[in-house]
N, C-alpha and C positions, 0 to 999 in steps of 0.2 A: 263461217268456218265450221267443219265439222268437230265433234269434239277432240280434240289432241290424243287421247287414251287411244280413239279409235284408228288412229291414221301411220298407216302402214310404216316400218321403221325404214324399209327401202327407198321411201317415196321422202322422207324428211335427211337421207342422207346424199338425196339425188340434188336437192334445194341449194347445199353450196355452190354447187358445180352450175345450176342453172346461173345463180349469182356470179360469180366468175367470167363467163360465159357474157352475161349482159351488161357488166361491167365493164367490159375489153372491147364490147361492139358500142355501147355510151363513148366511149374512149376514143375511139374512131369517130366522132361523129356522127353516127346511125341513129334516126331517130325513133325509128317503128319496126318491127317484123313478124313474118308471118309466123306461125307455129312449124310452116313448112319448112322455109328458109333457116328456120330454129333448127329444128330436126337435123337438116342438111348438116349442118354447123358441128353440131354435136352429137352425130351417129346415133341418134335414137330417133322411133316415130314422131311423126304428130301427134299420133293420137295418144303416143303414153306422158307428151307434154300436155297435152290438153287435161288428162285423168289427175297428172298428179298436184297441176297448178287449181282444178276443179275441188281439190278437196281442200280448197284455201278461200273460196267463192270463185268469180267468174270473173279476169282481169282482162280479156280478151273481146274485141268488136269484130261481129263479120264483118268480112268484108275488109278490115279494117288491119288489122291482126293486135299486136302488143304493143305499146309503148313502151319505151325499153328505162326510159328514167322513171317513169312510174309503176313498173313491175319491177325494178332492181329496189325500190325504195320497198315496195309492197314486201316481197321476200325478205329484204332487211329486215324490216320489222318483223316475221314472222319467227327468223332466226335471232332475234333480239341485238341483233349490232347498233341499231339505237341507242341503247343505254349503258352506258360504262359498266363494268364489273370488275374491282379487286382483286387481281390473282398474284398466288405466290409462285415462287419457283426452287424446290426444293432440291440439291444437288446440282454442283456447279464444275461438273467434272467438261469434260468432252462435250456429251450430249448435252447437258443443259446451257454449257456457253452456248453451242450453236443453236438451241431453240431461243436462249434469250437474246443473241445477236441479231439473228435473221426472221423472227416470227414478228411482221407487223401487229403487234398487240391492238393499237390504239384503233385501227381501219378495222379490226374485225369486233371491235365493243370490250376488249379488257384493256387494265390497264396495270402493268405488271407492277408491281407497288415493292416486290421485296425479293433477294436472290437469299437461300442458307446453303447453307453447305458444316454437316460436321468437321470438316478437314480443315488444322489451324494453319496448313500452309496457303493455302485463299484466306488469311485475313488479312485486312488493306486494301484487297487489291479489289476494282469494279469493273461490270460489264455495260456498256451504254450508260456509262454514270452512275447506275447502281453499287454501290458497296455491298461484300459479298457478307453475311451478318453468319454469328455463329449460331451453331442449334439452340445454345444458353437461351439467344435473344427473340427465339420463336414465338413462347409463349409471352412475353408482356406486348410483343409487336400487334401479333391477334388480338389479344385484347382491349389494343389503343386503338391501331387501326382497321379493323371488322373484314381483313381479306371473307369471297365469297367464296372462292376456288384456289385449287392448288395444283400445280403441276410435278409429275414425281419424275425424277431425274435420279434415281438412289439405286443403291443396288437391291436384290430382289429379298436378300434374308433380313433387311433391316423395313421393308416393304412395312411387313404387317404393325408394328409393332406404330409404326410412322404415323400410317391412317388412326389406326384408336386416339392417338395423342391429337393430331388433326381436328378431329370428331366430335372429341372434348371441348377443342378450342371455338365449335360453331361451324368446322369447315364440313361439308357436305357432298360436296361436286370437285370432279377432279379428273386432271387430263393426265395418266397414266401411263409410262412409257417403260414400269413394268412388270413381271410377270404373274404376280400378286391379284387372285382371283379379290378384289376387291368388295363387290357385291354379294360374294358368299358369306363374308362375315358383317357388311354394311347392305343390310338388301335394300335399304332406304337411300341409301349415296346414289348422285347420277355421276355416275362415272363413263369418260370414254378409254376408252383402253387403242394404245396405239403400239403393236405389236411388229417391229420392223424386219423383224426374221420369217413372218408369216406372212410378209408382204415378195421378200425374196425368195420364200419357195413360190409363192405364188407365179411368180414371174417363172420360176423352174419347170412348172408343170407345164405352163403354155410354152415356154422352150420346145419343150420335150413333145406336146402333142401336137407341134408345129410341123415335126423332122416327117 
């Protein structure tokens, strides 16, 4: 595998989607296919499945094409769904019940270990059997239980202040949901940021260049 620094960020956000994709055709029953019939599948070439699965080594036989249980595993691995990881879930409004209801944790390699939320009207009450724990209980949790990652479900002016307290406790990586340039003040954090209002202009503009 090439070194990871070097391998384009397009090509390692493509990897979900290939997994997904070989997952539902595993699912099916499908035991092999071609890069072509891949292609077909997923409106992209062959040859830029070929380029992006190449900077991983070479999982593919002429003639042959992919094995679809042993490149969904291969990718697995690449994307680390192999091995558990501790995450927390910070804010337990709206948004965060619906990512802690509906986000298969366990099937993608985390394992949601804790929901806070500062608001005393969520205590008592849990989501998927989780109890919803107040901010007070953040810091002895982290430091009994070693969460790896956090996900932010908060509002945006309490953002900054969240991550530094975070950062202290060990946490480092973190699935963001909002507006809080994270990385400018942690440039060592891997943070992914998931921006839902960028996603529906997105949809706006191809509306719009559609007419």
């Amino acid at each position: 595998m090439k070194d990871s620094a070097k391998i384009s960020p397009s090509v390692i956000r493509r990897l979900p989607r290939y997994y997904r994709f070989l997952r539902d055709l595993e699912n099916e029953g499908i035991s092999r296919i071609s890069s072509k019939a891949l292609s077909e599948k997923m409106g992209v070439t062959a040859s830029q499945i070929r380029q992006d699965l190449n900077c991983f080594g070479g999982f593919g036989q002429q003639g042959y094409g992919y094995n679809i249980s042993d490149l969904k595993s291969e990718i697995a691995g690449i994307l680390g769904i192999g091995h558990t990881c501790k995450i927390i879930l910070i804010g337990a409004g709206n948004l965060g019940r619906a990512v802690a209801t509906h986000m298969p944790f366990e099937a993608l390699g985390f394992e949601l270990a804790a929901i806070f939320d500062a608001a005393s009207l969520f205590s008592g009450l849990k989501i998927k059997d989780l109890p919803i724990r107040s901010m007070d209980n953040l810091n002895d949790f982290c430091r009994l239980h070693k969460p790896q990652a956090a996900i932010l479900c908060v509002p945006d002016d309490s953002a900054k202040e969240l991550v530094t307290r975070l950062s202290s406790l060990g946490i480092h990586s973190f699935w963001n949901f909002t507006h809080y340039d994270i990385s400018k003040d942690h440039p060592d954090a891997i943070v992914e940021n998931v921006h839902l209002s960028d996603s529906l202009m997105t949809l706006s503009y191809q509306m719009k260049c559609s007419l």
